[in-house]
N, C-alpha and C positions, 0 to 999 in steps of 0.2 A: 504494500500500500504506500502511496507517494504521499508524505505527508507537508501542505502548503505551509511555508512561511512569510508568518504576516509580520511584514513591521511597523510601528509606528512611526508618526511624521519624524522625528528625533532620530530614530532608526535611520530612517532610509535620508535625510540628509547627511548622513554621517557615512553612508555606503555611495553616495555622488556627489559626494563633496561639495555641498551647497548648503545653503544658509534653510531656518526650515522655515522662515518665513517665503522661502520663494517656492518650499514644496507644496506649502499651504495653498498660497496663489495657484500654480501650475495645479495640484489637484481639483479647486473651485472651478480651474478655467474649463477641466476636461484635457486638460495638455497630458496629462501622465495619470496611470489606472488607478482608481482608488477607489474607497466607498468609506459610509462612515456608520460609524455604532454612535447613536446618539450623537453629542455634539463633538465626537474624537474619529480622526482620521485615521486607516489603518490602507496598509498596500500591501500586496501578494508580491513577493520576490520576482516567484517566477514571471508574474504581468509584466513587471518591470523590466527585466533580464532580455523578454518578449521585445517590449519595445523596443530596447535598445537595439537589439540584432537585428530587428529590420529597419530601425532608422540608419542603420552604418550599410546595409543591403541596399537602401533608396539612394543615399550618398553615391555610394560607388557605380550604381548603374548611372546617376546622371551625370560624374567624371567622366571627361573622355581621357585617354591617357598621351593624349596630345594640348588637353586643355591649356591653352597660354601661351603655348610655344609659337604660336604663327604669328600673336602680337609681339611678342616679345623680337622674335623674325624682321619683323615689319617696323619696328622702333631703332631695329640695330643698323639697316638697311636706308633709315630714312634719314639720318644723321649726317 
């Protein structure tokens, strides 16, 4: 049995190194997975973990691996 782990807002600031006022925010807004038990925020690791791996998967698809190089080309060229 996979058993979830949930962190608190404290928690999981402290796993993205960010302030938990901005996890607070970014949960209200819908930006990152969350839900609340009465007035206290709690997040599923794995949710989290989730997004992250397909926010670095969207990343990388819209890189191209030539991105930059044709202005940078074209600045050295125009000189």
């Amino acid at each position: 049995m996979n058993m979830e782990k949930i962190l608190t807002a404290k928690e999981l600031s402290q796993f993205l190194k960010l302030s938990e006022s901005t996890i607070y925010k970014l949960a209200s807004n819908g930006e990152i997975p969350g839900f609340k038990i009465g007035d206290s925020w709690r997040f599923d690791l794995e949710e989290i973990q989730k997004m992250i791996r397909e926010s670095k998967k969207r990343r990388l698809r819209l890189r191209s691996p030539l991105e930059g190089r044709e202005e940078r080309a074209e600045k050295r060229f125009s000189d």
